[in-house]
C-alpha positions as CSV (number, residue, x, y, z in Angstrom):
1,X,-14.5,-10.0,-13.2
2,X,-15.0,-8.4,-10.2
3,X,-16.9,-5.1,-9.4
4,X,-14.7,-2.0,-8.1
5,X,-13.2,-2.0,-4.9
6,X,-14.1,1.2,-2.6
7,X,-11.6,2.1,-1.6
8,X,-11.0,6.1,0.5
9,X,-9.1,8.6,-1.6
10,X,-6.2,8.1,1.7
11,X,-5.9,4.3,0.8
12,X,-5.7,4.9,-2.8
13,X,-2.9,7.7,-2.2
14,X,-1.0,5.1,-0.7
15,X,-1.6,2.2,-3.0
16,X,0.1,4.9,-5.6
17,X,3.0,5.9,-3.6
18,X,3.7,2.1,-3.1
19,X,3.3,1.2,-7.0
20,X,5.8,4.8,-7.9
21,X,8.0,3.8,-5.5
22,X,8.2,0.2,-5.8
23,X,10.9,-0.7,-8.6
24,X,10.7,-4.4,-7.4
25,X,12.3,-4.4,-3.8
26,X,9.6,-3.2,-1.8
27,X,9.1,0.3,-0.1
28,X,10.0,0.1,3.1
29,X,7.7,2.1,6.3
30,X,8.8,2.6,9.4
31,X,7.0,3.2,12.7
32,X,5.8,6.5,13.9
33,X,4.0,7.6,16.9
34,X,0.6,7.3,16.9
35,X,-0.2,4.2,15.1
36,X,1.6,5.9,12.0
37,X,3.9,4.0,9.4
38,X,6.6,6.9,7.9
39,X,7.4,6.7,4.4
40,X,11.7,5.9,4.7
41,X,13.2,8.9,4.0
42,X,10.4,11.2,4.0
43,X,7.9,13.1,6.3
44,X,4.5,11.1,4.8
45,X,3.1,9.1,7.4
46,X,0.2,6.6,6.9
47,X,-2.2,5.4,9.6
48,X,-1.9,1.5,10.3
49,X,-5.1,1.2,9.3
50,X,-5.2,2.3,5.8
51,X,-2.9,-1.0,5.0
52,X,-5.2,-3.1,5.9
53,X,-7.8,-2.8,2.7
54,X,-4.7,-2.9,0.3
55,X,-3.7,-6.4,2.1
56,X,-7.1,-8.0,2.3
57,X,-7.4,-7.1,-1.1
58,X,-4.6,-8.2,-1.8
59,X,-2.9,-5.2,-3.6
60,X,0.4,-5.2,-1.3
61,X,1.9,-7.6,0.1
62,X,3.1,-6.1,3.5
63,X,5.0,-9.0,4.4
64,X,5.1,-9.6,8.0
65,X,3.9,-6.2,8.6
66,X,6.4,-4.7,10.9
67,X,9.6,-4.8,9.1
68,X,9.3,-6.3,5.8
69,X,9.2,-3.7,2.8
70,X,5.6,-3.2,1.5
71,X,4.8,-4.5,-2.3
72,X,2.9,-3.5,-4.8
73,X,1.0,-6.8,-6.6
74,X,0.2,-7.6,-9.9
75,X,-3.9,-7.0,-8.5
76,X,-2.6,-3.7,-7.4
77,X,-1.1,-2.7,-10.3
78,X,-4.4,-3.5,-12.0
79,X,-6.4,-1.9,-10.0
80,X,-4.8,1.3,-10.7
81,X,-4.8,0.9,-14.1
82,X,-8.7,0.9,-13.9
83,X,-8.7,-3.1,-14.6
84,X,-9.9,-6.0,-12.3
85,X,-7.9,-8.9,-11.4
C-alpha cells in the first residue's frame, strides 16, 4: 500500500472532472492560449502543467498528450475513492 499522493486542490479538481466526465471514451481537451488545455465544450481551462502529476501517477492516461482524449484509470478512480492502488 502506498502512502497518499499530494496532490494541489487544482490537480485534484481535474482528476474529478476527468473521472465525472469520463463514461469510458475519454474526455477530450483542447488547446488554449497560454499553455492552457480547454475542457471541449466548455469555458474550464487547465494549465499543462497540472496533467503532469495525474500521468506520472498514473491516474490518466493522456494518451499522446496533444490530441488523444484524456482517461481516467483504475489508480485514479482509487485514489478518489480515498483507496491506494
Amino acid at each position: 500500500m502506498q502512502a497518499e499522493l499530494p496532490l494541489s486542490r487544482t490537480v485534484l479538481a481535474l482528476l474529478r472532472t476527468i473521472a465525472d466526465r469520463d463514461t469510458g471514451s475519454g474526455v477530450l481537451f483542447v488547446s488554449a492560449p497560454c499553455g492552457r488545455w480547454r475542457l471541449d465544450g466548455t469555458r474550464r481551462v487547465f494549465a499543462n502543467r497540472t496533467f503532469f502529476p495525474l500521468d506520472s501517477h498514473g491516474l490518466v492516461d493522456i494518451g499522446n498528450g496533444h490530441t488523444d482524449p484524456v482517461r481516467i484509470t483504475d489508480a485514479g478512480r482509487s485514489h478518489l475513492a480515498g483507496g491506494s492502488k
